[in-house]
C-alpha positions as CSV (number, residue, x, y, z in Angstrom):
1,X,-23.7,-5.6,54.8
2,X,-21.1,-7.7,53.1
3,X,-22.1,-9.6,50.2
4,X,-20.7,-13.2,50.0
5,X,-18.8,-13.9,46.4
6,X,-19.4,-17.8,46.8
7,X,-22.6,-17.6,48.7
8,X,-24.1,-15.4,45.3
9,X,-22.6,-17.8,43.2
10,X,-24.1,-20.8,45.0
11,X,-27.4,-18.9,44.9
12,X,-27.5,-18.7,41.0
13,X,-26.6,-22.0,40.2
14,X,-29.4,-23.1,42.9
15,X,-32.0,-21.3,40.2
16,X,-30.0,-21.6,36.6
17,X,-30.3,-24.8,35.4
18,X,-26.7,-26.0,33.9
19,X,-28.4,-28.3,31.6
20,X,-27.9,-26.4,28.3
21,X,-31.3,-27.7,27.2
22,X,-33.0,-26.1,30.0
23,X,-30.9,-23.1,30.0
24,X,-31.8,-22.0,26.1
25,X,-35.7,-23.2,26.5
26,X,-36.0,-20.6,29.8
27,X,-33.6,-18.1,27.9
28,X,-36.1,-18.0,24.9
29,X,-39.2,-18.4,26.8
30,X,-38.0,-15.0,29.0
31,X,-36.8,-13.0,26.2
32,X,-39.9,-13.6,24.0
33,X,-42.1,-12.6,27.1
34,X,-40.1,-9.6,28.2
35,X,-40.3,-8.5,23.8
36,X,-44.3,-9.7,24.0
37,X,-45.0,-7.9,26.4
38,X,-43.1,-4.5,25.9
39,X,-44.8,-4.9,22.3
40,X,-48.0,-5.7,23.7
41,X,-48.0,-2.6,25.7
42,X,-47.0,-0.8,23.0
43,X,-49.7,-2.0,20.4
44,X,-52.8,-1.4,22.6
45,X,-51.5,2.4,23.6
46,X,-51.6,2.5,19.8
47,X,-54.9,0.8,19.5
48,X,-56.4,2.7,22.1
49,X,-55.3,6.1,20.5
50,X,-56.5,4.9,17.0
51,X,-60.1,3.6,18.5
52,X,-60.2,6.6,19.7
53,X,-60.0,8.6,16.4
54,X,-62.0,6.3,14.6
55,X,-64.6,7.1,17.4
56,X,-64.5,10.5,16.2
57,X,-64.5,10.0,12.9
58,X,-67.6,7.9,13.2
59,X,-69.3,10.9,14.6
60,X,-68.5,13.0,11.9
61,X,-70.2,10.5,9.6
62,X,-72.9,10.3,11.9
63,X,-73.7,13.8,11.0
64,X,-73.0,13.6,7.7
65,X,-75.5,11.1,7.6
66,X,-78.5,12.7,9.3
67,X,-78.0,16.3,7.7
68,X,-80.1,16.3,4.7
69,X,-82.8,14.7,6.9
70,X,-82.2,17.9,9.5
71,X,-82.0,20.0,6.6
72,X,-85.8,19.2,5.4
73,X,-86.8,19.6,9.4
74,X,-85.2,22.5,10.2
75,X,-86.5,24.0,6.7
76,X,-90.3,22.9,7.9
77,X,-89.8,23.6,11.5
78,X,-90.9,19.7,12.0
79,X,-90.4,19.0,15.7
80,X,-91.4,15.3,15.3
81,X,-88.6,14.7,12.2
82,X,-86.4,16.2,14.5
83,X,-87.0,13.7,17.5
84,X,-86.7,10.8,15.2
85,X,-83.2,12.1,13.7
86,X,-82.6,12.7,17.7
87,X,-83.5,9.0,18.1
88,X,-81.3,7.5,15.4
89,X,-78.3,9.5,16.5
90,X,-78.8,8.1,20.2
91,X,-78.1,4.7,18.3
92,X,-74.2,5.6,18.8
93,X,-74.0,5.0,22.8
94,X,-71.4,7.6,22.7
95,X,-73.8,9.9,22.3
96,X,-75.5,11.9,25.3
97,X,-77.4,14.7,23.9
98,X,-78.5,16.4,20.9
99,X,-79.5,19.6,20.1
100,X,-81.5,20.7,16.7
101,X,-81.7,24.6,16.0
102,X,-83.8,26.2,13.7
103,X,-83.1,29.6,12.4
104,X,-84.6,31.5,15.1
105,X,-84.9,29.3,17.5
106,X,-84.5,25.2,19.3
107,X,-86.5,22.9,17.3
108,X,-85.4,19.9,19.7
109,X,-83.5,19.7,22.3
110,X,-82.2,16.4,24.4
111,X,-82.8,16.7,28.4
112,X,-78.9,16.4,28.6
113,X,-77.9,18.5,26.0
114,X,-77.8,21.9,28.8
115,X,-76.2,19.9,31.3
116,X,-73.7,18.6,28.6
117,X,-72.9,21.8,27.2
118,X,-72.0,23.3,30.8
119,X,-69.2,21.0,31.1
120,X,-67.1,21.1,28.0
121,X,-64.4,19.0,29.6
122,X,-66.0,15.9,29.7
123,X,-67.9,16.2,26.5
124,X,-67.1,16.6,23.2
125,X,-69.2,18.9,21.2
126,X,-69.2,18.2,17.5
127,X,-71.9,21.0,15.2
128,X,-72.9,21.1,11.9
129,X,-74.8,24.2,10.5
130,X,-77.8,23.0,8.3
131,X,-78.6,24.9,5.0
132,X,-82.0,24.8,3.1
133,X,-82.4,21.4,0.9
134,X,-83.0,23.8,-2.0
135,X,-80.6,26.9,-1.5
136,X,-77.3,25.7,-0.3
137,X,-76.7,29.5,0.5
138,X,-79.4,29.9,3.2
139,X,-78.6,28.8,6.7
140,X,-82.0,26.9,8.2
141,X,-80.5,25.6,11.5
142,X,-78.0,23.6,13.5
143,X,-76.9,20.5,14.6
144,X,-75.1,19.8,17.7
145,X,-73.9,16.6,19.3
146,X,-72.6,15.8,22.9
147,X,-70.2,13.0,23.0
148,X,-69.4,11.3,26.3
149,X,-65.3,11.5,26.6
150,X,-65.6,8.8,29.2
151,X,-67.5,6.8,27.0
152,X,-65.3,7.4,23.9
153,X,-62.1,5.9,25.8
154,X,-63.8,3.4,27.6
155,X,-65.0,1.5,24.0
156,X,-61.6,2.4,23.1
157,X,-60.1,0.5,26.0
158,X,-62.1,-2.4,25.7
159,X,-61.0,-2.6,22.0
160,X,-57.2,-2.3,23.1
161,X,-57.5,-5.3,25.5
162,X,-58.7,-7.0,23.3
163,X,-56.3,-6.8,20.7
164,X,-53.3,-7.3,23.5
165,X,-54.8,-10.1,24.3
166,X,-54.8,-11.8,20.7
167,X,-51.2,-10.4,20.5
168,X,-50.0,-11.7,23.4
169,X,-51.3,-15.0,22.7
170,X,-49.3,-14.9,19.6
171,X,-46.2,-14.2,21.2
172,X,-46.8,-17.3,23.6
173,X,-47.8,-19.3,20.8
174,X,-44.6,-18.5,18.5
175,X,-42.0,-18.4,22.1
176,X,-43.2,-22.0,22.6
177,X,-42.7,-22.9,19.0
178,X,-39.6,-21.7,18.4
179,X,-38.4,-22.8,21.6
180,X,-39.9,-26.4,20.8
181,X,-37.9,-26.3,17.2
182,X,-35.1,-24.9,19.1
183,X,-35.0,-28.0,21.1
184,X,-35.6,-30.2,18.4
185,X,-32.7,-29.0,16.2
186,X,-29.9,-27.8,18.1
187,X,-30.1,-28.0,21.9
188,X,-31.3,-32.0,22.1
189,X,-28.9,-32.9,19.0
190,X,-25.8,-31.1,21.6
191,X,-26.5,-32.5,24.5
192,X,-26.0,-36.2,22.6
193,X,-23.5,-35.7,21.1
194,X,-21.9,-34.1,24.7
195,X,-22.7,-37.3,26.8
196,X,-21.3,-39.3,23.8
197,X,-18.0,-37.0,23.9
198,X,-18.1,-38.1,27.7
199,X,-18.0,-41.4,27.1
200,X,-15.7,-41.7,24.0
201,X,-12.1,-43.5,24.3
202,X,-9.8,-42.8,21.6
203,X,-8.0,-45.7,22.2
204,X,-10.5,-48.2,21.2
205,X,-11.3,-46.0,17.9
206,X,-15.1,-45.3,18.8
207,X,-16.4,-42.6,17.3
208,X,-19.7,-40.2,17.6
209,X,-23.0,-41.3,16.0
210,X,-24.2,-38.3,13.6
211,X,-28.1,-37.4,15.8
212,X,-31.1,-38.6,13.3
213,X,-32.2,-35.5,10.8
214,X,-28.3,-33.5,11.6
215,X,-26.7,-35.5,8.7
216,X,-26.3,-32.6,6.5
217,X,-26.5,-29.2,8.7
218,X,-23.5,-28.4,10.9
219,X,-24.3,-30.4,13.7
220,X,-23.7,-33.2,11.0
221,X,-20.4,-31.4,9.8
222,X,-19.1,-30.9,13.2
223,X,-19.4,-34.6,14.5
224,X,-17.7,-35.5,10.9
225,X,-15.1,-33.2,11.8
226,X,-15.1,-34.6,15.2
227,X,-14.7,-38.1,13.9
228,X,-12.1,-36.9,11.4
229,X,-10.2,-35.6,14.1
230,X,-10.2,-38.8,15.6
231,X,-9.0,-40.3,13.0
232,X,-6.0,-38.3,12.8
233,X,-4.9,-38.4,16.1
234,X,-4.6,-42.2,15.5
235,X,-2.3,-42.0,12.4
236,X,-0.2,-39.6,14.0
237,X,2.9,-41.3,15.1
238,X,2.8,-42.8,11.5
239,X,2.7,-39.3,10.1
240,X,5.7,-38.4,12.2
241,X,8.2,-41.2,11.9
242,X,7.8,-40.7,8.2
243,X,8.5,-37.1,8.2
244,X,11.4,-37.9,10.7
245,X,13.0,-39.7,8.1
246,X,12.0,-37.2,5.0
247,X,13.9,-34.8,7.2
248,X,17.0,-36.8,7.5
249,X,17.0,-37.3,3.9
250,X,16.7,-33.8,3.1
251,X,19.4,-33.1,5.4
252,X,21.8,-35.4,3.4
253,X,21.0,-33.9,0.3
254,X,21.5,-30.7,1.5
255,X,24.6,-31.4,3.2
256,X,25.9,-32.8,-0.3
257,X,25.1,-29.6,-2.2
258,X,26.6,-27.7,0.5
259,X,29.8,-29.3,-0.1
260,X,29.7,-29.6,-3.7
261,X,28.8,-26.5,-4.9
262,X,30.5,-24.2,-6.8
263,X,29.2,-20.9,-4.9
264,X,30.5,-20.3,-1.5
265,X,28.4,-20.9,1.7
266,X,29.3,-19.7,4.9
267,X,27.4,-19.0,8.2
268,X,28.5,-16.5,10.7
269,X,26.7,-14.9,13.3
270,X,26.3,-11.2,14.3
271,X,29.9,-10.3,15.6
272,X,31.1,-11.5,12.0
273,X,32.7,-14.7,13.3
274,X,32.2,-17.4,10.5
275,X,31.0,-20.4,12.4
276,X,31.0,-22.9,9.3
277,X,31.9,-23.4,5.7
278,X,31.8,-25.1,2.2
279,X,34.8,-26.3,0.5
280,X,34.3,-23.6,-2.3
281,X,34.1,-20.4,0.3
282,X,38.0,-21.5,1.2
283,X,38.8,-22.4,-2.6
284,X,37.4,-18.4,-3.7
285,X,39.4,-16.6,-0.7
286,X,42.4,-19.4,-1.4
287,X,42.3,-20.2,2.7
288,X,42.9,-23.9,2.0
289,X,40.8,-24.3,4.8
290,X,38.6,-27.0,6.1
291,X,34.7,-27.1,7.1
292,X,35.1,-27.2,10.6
293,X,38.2,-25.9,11.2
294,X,38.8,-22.6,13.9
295,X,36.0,-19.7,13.4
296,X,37.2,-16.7,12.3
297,X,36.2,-13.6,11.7
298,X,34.8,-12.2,7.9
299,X,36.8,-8.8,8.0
300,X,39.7,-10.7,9.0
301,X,39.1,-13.1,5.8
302,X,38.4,-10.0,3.6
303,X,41.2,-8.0,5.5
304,X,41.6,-5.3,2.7
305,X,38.2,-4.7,3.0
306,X,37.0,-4.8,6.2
307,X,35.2,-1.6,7.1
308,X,33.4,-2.0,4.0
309,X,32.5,-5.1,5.4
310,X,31.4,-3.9,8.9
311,X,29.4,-1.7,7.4
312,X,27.6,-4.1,5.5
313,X,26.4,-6.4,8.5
314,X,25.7,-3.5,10.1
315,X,23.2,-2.4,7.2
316,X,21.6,-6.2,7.2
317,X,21.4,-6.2,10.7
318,X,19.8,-3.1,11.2
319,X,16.9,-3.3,8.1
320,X,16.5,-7.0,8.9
321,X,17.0,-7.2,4.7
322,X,19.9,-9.2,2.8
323,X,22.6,-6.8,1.4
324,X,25.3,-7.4,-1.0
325,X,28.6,-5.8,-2.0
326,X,31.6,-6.4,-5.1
327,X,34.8,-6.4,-3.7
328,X,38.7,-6.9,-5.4
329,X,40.9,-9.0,-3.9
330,X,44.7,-9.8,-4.3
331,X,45.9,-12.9,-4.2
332,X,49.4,-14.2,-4.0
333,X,48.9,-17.3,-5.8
334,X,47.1,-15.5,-8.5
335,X,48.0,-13.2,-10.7
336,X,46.3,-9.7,-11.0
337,X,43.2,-9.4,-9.1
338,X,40.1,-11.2,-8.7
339,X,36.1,-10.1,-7.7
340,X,34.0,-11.5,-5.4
341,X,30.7,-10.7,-5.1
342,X,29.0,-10.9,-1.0
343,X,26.0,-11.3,-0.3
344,X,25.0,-11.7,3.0
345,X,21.3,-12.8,4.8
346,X,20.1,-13.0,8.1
347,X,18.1,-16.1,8.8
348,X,17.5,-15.7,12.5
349,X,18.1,-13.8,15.3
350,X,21.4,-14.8,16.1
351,X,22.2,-16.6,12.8
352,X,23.2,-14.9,9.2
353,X,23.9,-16.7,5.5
354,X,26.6,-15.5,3.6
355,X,27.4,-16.5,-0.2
356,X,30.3,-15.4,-2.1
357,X,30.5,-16.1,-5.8
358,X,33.4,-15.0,-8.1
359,X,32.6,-12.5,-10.6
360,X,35.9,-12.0,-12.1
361,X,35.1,-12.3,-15.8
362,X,32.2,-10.6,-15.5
363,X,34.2,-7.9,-14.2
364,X,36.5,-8.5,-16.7
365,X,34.2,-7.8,-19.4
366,X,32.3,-4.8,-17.3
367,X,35.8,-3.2,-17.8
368,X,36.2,-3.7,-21.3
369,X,32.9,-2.6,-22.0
370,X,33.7,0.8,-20.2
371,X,37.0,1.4,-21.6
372,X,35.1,0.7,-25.0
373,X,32.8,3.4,-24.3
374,X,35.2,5.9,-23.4
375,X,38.2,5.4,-26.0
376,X,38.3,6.2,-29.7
377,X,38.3,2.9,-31.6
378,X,40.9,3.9,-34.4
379,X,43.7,5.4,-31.6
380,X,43.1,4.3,-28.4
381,X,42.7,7.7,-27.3
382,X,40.2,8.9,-24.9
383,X,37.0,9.9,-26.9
384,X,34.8,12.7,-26.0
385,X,33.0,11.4,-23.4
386,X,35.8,9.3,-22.5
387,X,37.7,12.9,-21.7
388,X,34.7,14.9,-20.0
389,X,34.6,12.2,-17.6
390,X,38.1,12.6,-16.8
391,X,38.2,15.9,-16.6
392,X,35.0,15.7,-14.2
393,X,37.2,13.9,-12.1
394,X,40.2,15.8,-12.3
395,X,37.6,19.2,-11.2
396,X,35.8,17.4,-8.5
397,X,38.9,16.3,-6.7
398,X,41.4,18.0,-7.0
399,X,42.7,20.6,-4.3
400,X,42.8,24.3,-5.6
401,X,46.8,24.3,-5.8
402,X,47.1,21.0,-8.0
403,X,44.0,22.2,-10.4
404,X,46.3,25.7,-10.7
405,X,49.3,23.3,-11.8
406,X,46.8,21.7,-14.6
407,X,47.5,22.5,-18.3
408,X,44.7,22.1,-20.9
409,X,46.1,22.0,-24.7
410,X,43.6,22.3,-27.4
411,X,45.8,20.6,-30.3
412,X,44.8,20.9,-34.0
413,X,46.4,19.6,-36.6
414,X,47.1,22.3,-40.0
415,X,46.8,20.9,-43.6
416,X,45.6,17.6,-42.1
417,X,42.5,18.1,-44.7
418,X,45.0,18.3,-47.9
419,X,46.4,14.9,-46.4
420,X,42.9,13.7,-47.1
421,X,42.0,14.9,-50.1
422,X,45.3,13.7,-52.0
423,X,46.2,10.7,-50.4
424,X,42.4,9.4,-49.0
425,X,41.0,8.4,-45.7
426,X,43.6,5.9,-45.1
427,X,46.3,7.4,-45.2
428,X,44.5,10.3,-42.9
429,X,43.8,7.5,-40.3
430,X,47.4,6.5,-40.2
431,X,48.3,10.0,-40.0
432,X,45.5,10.2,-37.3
433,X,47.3,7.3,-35.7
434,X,50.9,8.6,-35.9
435,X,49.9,12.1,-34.2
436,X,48.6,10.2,-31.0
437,X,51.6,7.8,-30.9
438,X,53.3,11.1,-30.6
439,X,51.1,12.4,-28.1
440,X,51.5,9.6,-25.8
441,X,54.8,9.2,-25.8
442,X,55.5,13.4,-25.2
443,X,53.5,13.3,-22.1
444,X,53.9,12.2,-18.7
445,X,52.3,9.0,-16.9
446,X,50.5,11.5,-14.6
447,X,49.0,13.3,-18.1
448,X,45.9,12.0,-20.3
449,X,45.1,12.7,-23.8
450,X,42.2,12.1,-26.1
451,X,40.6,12.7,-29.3
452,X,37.4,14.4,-29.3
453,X,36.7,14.0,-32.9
454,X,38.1,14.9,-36.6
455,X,41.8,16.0,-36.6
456,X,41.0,17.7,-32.9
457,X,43.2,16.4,-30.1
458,X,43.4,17.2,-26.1
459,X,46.3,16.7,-23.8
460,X,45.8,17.2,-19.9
461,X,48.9,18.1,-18.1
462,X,48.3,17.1,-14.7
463,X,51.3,18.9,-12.2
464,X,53.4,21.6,-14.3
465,X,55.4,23.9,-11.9
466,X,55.4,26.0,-14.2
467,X,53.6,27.7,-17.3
468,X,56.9,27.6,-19.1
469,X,57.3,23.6,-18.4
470,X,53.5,23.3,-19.8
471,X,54.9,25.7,-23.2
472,X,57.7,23.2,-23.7
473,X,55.9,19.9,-23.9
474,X,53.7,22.0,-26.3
475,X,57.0,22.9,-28.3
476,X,58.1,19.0,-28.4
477,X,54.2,18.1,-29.7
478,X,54.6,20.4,-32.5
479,X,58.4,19.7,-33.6
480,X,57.8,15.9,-33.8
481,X,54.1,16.3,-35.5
482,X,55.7,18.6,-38.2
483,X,58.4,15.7,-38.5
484,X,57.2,13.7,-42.4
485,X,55.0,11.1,-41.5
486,X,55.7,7.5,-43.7
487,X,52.6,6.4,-45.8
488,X,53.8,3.6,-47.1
489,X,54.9,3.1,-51.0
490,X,57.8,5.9,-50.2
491,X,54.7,8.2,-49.9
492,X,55.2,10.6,-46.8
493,X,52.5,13.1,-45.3
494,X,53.1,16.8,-44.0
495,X,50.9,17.9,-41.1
496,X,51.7,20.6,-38.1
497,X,49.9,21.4,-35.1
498,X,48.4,24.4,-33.8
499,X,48.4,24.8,-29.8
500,X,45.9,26.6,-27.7
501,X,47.3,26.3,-23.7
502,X,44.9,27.3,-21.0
503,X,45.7,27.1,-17.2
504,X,42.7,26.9,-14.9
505,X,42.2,30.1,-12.4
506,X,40.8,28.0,-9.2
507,X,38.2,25.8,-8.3
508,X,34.8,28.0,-9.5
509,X,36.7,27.9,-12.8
510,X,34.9,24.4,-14.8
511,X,36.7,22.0,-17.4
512,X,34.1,23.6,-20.2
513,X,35.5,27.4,-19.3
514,X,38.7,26.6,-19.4
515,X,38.8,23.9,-22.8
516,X,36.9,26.7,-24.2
517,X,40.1,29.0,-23.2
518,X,42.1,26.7,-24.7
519,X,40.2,26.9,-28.2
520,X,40.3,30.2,-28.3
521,X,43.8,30.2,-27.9
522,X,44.6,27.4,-30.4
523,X,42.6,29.1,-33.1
524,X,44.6,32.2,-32.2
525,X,47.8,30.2,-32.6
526,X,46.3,29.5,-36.3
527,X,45.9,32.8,-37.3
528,X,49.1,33.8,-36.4
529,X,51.1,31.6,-38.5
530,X,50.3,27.8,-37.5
531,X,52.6,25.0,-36.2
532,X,52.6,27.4,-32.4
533,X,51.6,27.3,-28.8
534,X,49.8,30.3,-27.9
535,X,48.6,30.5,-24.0
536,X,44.7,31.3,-23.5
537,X,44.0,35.2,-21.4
538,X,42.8,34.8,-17.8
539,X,39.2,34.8,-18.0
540,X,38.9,38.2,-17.1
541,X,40.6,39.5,-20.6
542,X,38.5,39.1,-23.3
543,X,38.8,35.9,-25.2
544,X,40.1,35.7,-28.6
545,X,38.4,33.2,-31.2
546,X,34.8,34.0,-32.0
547,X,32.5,31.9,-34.6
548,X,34.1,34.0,-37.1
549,X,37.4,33.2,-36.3
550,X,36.8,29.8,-36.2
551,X,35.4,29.8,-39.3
552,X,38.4,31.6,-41.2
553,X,40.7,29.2,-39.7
């Protein structure tokens, strides 16, 4: 059989009411009568079950009742007691038949009470054994009761339709109330303010009347919000025009910082075609270019830098985060260099922000700061850590063959502490001074020296063919060192220098192993007669210069 879609739907709305009204009264009139009566069900199995065992329990009291009474029978074998307790315990109707026992024998006996006891199924046999009223430890008899089963569950019935029947009048009662406030408070209040909803025009400014007794609940709020609403839609164009002309001023004023600020703005999109421009963007990169002149592309602008560049829009288009690099640029109509610091931002899908700001002096004083750090103050040498960083560099990048045409010279001056004591610190600074004047000018441009500390200098020889070319600029430091040194006054200083020379062996060999060569050697030079070069062993000869030598030198 094929069922009809529209045919099933016609059917339904035939029986359901669309009135919402009607629809929520029937909905809560159902529901509470499908709960009612599953409950009702459910309480009178209970009540039945429990009437039941009260039944029983009645029983039991029965008998507890009637036994000290059976006791004094069945002690004086009193058959007329015992019909009158037989009597009073025929007062429960559940009750059939009784039978009293004496000790030897049946004091009483109900005319049921055989016919009873031969069907146990539909009785239920309660006894009591009866001891003497004045010896609790001597049996005197029995009692025996025959309840009706059928009786038992028919009071038991009648006691469970009864109470389903107040229950289920108290789920009718509360359905129809609930229902009634139901209707009261929300369904009648909807439906008016639906047929006034119907009938509203928003262009004559009616609004909904708030239902008596809603005013404060949310039936209240929502025609308030409703009317509200109303309201709004009437200042609308009002609102818009005025923030159609916010918007154009903001424009203007933005337009005006654009061109007058001092950082430059740019926009370019993903291909890194710079689409527009402020006056200061062409006054950084010295373009002389207008803000709406030809697009052009951002590597081309920063043309010394432009893989850095790709790789940076790469990077901000691929995290979806703004990313910024420092960059140097030459410039013909400037002299020296400048710094530029990019930043760029993407600010839609197809759309990215640049900003480029000139950072030159800060750079400028970044680089003083870090030359400050790494030379001595008093000769403009290279300090310590000035000269490990150096030589950090030199180890790190240099090729095996150029490290093996490096020269390390440990340089110490002799008798520079007699300088000291006769003439005083001064005249050991300008002594100091002269030595790495000296210094300076014997090396190469290529070469670096520094001053670790004390009267302890350091020259790096970077590209000697040969060992003996490394020996001979060692030679010249120690001929023009031992030269007198002018103090001033006529006053003149005598100083010489002790050299320790130390060649690296490869690449696993580091600038601490080989400086530490080169002191050995220099303290070896020392001991041998001062004011000499000596060259350090390879590292696989012992190295000369212990603690102890160091400490006699």
């Amino acid at each position: 059989m094929n069922s009809n879609p529209d045919t099933s739907s016609g059917w339904l709305r035939h029986f359901v009411p669309e009135s919402i009204v009607a629809r929520t009264t029937l909905s809560i009139l159902a529901l509470s009568l499908l709960l009612g009566l599953i409950f009702t069900v459910g309480a009178s199995v209970r009540a039945q079950k429990n009437e039941e065992t009260r039944l029983q329990v009645d029983l039991q009291e029965l008998l507890s009742t009637v036994e000290s009474t059976t006791s004094i029978a069945c002690f004086l074998g009193d058959l007329t007691l015992a019909k009158e307790i037989a009597q009073g315990v025929f007062s429960d109707h559940t009750v059939t038949a009784v039978r009293i026992s004496a000790a030897d024998s049946t004091l009483y006996e109900s005319p049921r009470a055989a016919a009873s006891a031969a069907k146990p199924s539909e009785f239920t046999v309660i006894s009591r054994k009866i001891y003497s009223p004045f010896d609790k430890t001597i049996r005197v008899g029995e009692l025996t009761l025959y309840a009706s089963n059928a009786e038992i569950r028919s009071q038991a019935r009648r006691y469970s339709w009864s109470t389903a029947l107040v229950l289920g009048l108290q789920v009718a009662l509360v359905a129809a109330a609930v229902a009634l406030v139901v209707f009261l408070l929300i369904t009648r209040p909807i439906k008016g303010i639906s047929d006034e909803l119907h009938r509203l025009q928003v262009s004559t400014g009616m609004q909904l009347r708030i239902p008596r007794g809603n005013k404060t609940d949310e039936i209240g709020r929502l025609v308030s919000d409703v009317n509200t609403l109303i309201g709004h839609l009437t200042a609308l164009l009002d609102t818009e025009r005025e923030l159609r002309i916010e918007h154009q001023v903001q424009e203007r004023r933005m337009k005006l910082i654009f061109e007058k600020a001092e950082t430059g703005i740019f926009v370019f999109d993903p291909g890194g075609i710079v689409q527009s421009w402020n006056p200061a963007f062409a006054r950084i990169l010295g373009l002389g270019l207008q803000s709406g002149g030809n697009p052009q592309g951002l590597h081309e602008l920063l043309a010394p830098h432009g893989l850095q560049v790709r790789e940076l829009l790469q990077r901000c288009l691929t995290t979806g985060e703004p990313a910024e690099i420092d960059l140097e640029l030459s410039r013909a109509d400037l002299p020296g260099s400048e710094w530029i610091e990019l930043s760029i931002n993407p600010i839609g899908p197809t759309v990215l922000q640049g900003v480029l700001n000139d950072i030159t002096e800060r750079k400028r004083i970044e680089l003083s700061s870090r030359r400050l750090a790494a030379h001595d103050p008093l000769t403009g040498l290279l300090n310590r850590r000035g000269m490990a960083n150096s030589l950090a560099d030199l180890f790190t990048h240099s090729s095996p063959k150029r490290l093996c045409e490096t020269a390390l010279l440990r340089i110490d001056l002799d008798y520079f502490k007699k300088v000291n004591d006769t003439s005083g610190h001064e005249a050991g600074d300008r002594v100091l001074c002269h030595v790495a004047r000296v210094l300076e000018e014997t090396v190469r441009r290529s070469d670096f020296v520094g001053r670790p500390g004390g009267d302890e200098f350091v020259a790096v020889l970077v590209g000697v063919e040969t060992p003996a070319k490394a020996k001979q600029i060692a030679d010249s430091m120690i001929e023009r060192i031992g030269q007198p040194i002018d103090l001033g006054d006529g006053n003149c200083a005598h100083v010489s220098a002790s050299i320790g020379i130390a060649i690296p062996t490869g690449p696993r060999e580091t600038a601490d192993a080989v400086l530490r060569r080169a002191d050995a050697a220099m303290y070896e030079a020392k001991q041998n007669g001062r004011s000499q070069a000596r060259f350090a062993p390879c590292p696989t000869v012992p190295v000369l210069g212990s603690a102890a030598t160091r400490g006699a030198a």
